[in-house]
C-alpha positions, -999 to +999 in steps of 0.1 A: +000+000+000+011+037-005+010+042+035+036+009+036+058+023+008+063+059+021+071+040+056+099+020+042+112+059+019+110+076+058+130+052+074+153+045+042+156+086+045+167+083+083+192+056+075+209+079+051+211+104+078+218+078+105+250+073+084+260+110+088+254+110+125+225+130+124+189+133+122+174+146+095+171+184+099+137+187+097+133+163+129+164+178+147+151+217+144+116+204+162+133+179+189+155+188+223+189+198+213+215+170+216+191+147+200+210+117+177+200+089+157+205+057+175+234+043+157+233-003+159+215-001+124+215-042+130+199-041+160+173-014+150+168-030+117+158-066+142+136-045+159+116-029+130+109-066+113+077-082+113+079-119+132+110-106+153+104-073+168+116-060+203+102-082+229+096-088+268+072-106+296+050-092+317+044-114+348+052-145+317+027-128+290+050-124+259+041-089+245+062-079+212+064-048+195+080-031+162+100-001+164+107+028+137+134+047+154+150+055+186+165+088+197+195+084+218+206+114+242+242+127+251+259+103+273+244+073+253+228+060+281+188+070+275+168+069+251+133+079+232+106+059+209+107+075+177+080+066+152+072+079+119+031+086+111+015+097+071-013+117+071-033+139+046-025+169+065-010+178+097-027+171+128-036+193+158-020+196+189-027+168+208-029+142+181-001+117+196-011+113+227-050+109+219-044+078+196-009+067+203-001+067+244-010+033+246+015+025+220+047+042+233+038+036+265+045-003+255+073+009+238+089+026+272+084-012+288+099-033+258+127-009+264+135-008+294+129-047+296+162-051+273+188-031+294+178+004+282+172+037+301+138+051+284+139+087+290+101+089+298+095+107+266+089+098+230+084+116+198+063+112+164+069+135+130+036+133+108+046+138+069+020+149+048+022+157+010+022+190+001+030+201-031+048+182-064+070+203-082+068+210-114+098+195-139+108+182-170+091+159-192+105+121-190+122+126-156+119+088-137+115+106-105+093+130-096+100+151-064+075+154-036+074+180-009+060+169+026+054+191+056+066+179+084+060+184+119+069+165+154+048+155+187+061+141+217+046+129+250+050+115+284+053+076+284+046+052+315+056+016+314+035+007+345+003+020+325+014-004+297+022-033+323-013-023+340-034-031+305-014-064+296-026-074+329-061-063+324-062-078+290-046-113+303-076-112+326-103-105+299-092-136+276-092-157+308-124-148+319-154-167+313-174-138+307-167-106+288-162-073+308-188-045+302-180-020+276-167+012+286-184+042+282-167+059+259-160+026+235-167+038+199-176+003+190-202+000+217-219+030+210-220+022+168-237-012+181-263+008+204-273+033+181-274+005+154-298-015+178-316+014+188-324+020+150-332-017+140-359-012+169-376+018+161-378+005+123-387-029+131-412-009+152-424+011+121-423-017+097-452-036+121-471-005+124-471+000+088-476-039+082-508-040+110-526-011+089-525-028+053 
C-alpha cells in the first residue's frame, strides 16, 4: 500500500542520515537539542521486522512490538521511541497522545525490559504531502514535498504493564467485561440496535394497517 511504501522511503531517508550521524534536519530543528539517531542499524533493523520485533514478559505474558526509530541522548545512556506517522494533513495539537499513548507507553516497557534507560518521553513526525513540483518531461523521479511536523509525550511503562494485565484477565475470563463508556464500538452497536428497533417498530405498524 502507499501508506507501507512511504514508511519504508522515511525510514530509508533516516538511515541515510543515521550514516552521517544526524537526524534529518527537519526532525532535529523540532526535537531537544543534543538529540541523535540511535546508531546499531543491526539491532534497529531486528527490531523494525515483522515476526521478530523487540520483545519482553509481563508477569510470563510475551508482549512484542516493532520499532521505527529511537533517539539516543548525550551520554548514550537514555533513550526515546521515535516513530514515523503519514497523514493527509497535519494534525492538531494533541494528536499523539490521543491515539498513540497506549503504544509508546509499551514501547517505554519493551525498552527498558532489554537493558535500556527510556527517557520517559517519545516523539512522532507526521509527513503529509504538500506540493509536487513542477519539472521536465521524462524525468523517472518526480520530487514530492512533505510538511513535516513533530509531537512528543510523556510515556509510563507501568500503564502499559497495568493493560497487559487487564487484557490477560479478559481472555481468561469466562465472561466478557462491560463496555466502557466511551467505547466507539459500543456505542456504533447501540445506536445500530436502537435504529433496528424503532424500524422494526415502524415496519409492524405500517404492516398492521394494510
Amino acid at each position: 500500500s502507499l501508506p507501507n511504501g512511504l514508511d519504508e522511503v522515511t525510514k530509508d531517508y533516516h538511515d541515510r542520515w543515521r550514516q552521517r550521524g544526524s537526524l534529518p534536519p527537519e526532525i532535529a530543528a523540532q526535537v531537544p537539542a543534543g538529540a541523535q539517531p540511535y546508531a546499531d542499524l543491526v539491532n534497529l533493523n531486528k527490531w523494525r521486522t515483522l515476526g521478530r520485533g523487540i520483545r519482553a514478559e509481563v508477569d510470563g505474558i510475551p508482549i512484542v512490538g516493532l520499532l521505527d526509530d529511537l533517539i539516543a541522548w548525550p551520554g548514550g545512556s537514555k533513550v526515546s521511541p521515535y516513530d514515523f506517522k503519514s497523514r493527509k494533513s497535519i494534525p492538531p495539537a494533541g494528536y499523539a497522545g490521543k491515539y498513540y499513548q497506549t503504544q509508546v507507553d509499551c514501547y517505554h516497557l519493551l525498552l527498558a525490559a532489554n537493558g535500556f534507560q527510556p527517557d520517559g518521553m517519545a516523539y512522532f513526525s507526521f509527513w503529509s504531502p504538500a506540493e509536487i513540483d513542477l519539472h521536465d518531461a521524462g524525468l523517472p523521479k518526480v520530487p514530492v514535498h512533505f510538511d513535516v511536523t513533530v509531537q512528543c509525550l510523556p510515556t509510563s511503562p507501568d500503564e502499559a504493564a497495568r493493560l497487559v494485565r487487564e487484557a490477560a484477565a479478559c481472555l481468561r475470563a469466562t465472561d466478557p467485561p462491560p463496555p466502557g463508556p466511551e467505547c466507539q464500538q459500543w456505542i456504533y452497536i447501540k445506536g445500530r440496535s436502537v435504529l433496528e428497533a424503532q424500524l422494526a417498530a415502524v415496519t409492524e405498524v405500517v404492516s398492521a394497517k394494510a
